[in-house]
Backbone as CSV, one residue per row, in Angstrom:
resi,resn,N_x,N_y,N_z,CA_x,CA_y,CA_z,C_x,C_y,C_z
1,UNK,124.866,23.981,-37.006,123.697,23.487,-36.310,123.235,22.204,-36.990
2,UNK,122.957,21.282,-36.144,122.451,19.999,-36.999,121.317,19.473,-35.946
3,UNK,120.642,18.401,-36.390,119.413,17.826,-36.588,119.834,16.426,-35.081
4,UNK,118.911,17.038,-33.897,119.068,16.052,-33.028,118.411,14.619,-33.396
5,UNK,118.884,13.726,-32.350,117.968,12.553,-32.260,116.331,12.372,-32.229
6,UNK,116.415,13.377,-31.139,115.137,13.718,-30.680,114.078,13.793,-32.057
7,UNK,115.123,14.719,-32.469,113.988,15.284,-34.098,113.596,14.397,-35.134
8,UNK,114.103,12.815,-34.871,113.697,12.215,-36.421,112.695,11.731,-36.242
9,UNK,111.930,11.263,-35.218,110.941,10.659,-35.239,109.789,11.331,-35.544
10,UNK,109.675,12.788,-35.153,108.951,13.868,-35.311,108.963,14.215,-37.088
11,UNK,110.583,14.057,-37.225,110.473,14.220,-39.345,109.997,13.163,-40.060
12,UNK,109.847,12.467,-39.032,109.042,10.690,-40.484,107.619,11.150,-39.856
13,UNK,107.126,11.367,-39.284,105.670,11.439,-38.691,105.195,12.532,-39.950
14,UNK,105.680,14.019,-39.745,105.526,14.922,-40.827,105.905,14.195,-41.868
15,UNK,107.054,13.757,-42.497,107.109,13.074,-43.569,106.177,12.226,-44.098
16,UNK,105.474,11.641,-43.476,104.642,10.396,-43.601,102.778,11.573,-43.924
17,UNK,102.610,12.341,-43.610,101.411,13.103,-43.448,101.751,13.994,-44.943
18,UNK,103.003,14.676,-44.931,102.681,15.496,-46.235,102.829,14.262,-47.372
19,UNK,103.754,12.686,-47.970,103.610,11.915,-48.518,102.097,11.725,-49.227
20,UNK,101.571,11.548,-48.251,100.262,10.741,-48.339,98.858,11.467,-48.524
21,UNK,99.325,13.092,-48.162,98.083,14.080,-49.126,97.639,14.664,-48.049
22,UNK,98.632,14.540,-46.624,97.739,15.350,-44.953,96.374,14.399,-44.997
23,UNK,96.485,13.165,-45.060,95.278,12.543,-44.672,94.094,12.524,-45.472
24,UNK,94.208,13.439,-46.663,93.016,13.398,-47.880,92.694,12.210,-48.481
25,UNK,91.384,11.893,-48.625,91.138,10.634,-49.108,91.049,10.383,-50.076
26,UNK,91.500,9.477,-51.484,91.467,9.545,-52.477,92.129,8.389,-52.964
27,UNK,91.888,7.824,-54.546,92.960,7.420,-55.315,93.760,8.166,-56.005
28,UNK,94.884,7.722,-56.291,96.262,7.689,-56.672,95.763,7.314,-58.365
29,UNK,95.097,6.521,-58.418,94.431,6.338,-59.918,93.091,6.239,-60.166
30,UNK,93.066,7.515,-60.763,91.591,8.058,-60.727,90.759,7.616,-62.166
31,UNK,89.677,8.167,-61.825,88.735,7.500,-63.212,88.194,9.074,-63.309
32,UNK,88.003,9.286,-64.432,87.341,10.461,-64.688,86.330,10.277,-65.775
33,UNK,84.792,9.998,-65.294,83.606,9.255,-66.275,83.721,10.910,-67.175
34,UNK,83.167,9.745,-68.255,83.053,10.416,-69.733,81.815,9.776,-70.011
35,UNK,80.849,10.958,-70.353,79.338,10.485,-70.454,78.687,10.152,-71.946
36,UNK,78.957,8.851,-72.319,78.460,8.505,-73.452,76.936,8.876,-74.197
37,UNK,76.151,8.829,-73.665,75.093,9.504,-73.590,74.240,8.321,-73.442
38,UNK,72.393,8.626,-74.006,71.092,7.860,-73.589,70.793,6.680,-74.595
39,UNK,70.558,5.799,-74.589,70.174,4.999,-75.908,69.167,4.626,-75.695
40,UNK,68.602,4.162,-76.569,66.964,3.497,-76.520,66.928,2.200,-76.945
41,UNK,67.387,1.396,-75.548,67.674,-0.133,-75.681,67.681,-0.426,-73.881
42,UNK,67.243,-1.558,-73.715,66.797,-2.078,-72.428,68.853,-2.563,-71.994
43,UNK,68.720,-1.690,-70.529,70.392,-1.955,-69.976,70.805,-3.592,-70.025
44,UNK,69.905,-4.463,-70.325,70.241,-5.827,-69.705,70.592,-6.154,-70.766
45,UNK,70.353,-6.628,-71.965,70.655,-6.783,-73.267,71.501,-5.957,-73.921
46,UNK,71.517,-4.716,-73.926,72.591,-3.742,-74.187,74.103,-4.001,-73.952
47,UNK,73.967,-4.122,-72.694,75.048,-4.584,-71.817,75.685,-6.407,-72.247
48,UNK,75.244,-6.838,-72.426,75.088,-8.431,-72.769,75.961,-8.029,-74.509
49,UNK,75.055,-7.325,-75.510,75.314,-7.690,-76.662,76.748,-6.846,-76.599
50,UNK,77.173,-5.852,-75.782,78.442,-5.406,-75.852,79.181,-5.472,-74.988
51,UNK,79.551,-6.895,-74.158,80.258,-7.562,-73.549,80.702,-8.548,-75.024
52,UNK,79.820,-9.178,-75.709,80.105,-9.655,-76.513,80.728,-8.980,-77.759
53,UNK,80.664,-8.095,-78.203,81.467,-7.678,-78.866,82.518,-6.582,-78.476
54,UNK,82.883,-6.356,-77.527,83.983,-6.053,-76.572,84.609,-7.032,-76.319
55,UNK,84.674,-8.054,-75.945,85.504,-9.233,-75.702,85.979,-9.642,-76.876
56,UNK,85.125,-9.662,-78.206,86.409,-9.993,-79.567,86.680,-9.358,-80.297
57,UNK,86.807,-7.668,-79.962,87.236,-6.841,-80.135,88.594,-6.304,-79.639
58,UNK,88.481,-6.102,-78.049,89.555,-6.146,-77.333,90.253,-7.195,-76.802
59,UNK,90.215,-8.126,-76.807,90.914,-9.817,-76.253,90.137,-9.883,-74.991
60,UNK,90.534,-10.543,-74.686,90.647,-11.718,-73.116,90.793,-10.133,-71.943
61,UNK,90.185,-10.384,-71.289,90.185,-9.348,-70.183,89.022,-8.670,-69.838
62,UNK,88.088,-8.610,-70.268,86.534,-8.038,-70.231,86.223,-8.731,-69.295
63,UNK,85.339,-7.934,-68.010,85.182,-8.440,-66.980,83.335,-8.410,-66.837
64,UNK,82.704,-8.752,-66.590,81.272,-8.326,-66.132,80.972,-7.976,-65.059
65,UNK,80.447,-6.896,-64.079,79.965,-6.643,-62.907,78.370,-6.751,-62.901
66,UNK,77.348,-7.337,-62.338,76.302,-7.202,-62.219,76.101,-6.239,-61.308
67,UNK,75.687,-5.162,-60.836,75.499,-4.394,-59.592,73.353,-4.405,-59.537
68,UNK,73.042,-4.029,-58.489,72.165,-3.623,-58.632,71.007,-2.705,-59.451
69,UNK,71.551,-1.856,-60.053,70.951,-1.115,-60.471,71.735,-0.695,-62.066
70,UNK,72.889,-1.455,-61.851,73.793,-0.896,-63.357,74.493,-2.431,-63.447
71,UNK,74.784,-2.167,-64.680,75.941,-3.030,-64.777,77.784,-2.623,-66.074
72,UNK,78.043,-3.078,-65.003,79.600,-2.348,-65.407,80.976,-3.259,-66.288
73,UNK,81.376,-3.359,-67.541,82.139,-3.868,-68.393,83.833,-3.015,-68.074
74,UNK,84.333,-3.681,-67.732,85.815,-3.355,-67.665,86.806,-3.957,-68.293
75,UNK,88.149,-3.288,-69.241,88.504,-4.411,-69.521,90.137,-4.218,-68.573
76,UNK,90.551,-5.163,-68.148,91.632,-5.380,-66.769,92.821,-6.194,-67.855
77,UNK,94.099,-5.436,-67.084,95.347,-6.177,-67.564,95.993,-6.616,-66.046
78,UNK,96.074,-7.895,-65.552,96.245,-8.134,-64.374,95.834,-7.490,-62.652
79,UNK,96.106,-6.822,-62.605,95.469,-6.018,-61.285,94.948,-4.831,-61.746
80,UNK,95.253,-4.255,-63.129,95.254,-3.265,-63.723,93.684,-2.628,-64.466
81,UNK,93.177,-1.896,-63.722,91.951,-1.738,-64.577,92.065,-0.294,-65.809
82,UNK,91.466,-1.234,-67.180,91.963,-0.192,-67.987,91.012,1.487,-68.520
83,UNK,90.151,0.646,-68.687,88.660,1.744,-68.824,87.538,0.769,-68.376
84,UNK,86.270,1.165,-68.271,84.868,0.538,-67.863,83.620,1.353,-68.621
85,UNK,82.844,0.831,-68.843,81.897,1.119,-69.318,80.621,0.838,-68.163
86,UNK,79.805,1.305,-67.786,78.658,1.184,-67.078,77.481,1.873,-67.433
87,UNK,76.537,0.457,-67.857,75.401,0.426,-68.231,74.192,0.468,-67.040
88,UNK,73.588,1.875,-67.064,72.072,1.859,-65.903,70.586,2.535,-66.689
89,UNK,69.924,1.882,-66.259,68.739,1.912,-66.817,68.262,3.369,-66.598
90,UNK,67.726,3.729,-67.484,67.211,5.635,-67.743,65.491,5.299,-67.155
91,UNK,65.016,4.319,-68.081,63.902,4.136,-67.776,63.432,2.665,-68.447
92,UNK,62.428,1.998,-68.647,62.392,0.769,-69.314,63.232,0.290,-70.565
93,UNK,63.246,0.998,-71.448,63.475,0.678,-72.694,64.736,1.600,-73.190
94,UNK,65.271,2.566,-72.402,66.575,3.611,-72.292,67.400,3.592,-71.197
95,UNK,68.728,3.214,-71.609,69.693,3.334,-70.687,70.846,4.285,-70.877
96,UNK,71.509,4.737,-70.138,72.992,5.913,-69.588,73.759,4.727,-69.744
97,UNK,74.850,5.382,-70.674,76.059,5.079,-71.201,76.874,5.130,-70.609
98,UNK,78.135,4.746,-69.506,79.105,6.287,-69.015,80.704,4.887,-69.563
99,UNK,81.088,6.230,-69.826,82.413,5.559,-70.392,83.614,6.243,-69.685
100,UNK,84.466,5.279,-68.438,85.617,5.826,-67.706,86.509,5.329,-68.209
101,UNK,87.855,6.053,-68.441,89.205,5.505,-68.629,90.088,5.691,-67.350
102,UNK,90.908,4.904,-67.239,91.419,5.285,-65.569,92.740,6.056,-66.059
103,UNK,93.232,6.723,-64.986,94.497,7.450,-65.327,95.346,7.312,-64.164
104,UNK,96.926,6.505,-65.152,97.561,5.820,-63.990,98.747,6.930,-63.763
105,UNK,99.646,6.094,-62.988,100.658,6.958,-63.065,101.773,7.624,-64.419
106,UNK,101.405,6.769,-65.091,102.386,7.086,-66.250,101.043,8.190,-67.428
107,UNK,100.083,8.104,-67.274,98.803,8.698,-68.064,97.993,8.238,-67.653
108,UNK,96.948,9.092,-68.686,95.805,8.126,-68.690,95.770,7.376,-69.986
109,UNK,95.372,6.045,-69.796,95.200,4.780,-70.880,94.780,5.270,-72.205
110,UNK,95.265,4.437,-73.471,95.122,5.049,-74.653,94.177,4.407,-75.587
111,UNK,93.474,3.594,-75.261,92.409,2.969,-75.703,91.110,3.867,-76.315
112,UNK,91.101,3.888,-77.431,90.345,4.504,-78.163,88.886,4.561,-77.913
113,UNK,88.385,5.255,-77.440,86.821,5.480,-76.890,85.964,5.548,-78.162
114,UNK,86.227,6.211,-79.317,85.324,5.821,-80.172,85.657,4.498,-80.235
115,UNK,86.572,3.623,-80.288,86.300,2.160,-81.101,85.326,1.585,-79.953
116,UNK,85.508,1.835,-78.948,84.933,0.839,-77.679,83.305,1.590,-77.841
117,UNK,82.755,2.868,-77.851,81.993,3.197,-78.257,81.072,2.877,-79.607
118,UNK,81.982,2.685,-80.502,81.442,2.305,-81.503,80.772,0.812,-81.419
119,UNK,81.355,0.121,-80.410,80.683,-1.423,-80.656,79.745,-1.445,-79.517
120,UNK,79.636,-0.482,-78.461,78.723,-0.503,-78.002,77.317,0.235,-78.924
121,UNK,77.719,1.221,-79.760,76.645,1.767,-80.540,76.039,0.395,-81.367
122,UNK,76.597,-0.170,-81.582,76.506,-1.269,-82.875,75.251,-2.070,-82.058
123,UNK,75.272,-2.361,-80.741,74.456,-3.130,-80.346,73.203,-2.384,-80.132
124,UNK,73.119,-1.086,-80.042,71.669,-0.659,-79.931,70.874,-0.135,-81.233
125,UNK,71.980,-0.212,-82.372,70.965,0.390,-83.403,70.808,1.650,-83.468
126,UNK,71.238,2.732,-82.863,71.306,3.684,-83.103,72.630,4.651,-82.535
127,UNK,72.361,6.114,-82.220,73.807,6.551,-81.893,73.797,6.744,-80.707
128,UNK,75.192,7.344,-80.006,75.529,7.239,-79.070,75.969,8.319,-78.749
């Protein structure tokens, strides 16, 4: 018994639906936030003094996002985003930490969260 004509177009259609997750929406490279915790330092300056010492810490690749309400430090290897940090205000003078590493196909990235943590601690003066 073998596999008509008729039938292939019908096996790439199924083929193409179980591939791709039956239509589930999602990335393929996910971020899974890791919650640095609260500091007691205003997000705008926070964010500022550890862009700056993230950038000559880790090289060339630190990106800045301003968003509305947060602002988000990534550091990118060509299309490649490696971890992010996003800074949002708790309340005036305290902001939420959150520290994502992305996880690609080969892992997730090996970039040391205390070091990147640590220079964000450095800028508020206290811990993290």
């Amino acid at each position: 018994m073998g596999w008509s004509r008729e039938a292939f177009p019908l096996l790439s259609i199924l083929l193409a639906i179980v591939t791709t997750g039956c239509g589930v929406r999602g990335s393929v490279l996910s971020q899974a936030a890791i919650t640095g915790g609260v500091v007691d330092a205003d997000f705008r300056s926070l964010a500022a003094c550890s862009y700056t010492k993230l950038d000559a810490s880790q090289g060339s690749g630190i990106k800045k996002l301003e968003l509305e309400n947060s602002i988000v430090l990534a550091l990118e290897s060509g299309d490649v985003r490696i971890w992010e940090v996003t800074f949002t205000p708790e309340s005036n003078a305290r902001t939420q930490v959150d520290y994502s590493p992305v996880h690609t196909f080969w892992g997730p990235q090996s970039t040391s969260i205390h070091h990147i943590l640590s220079d964000v601690r450095s800028c508020s003066g206290g811990s993290l």
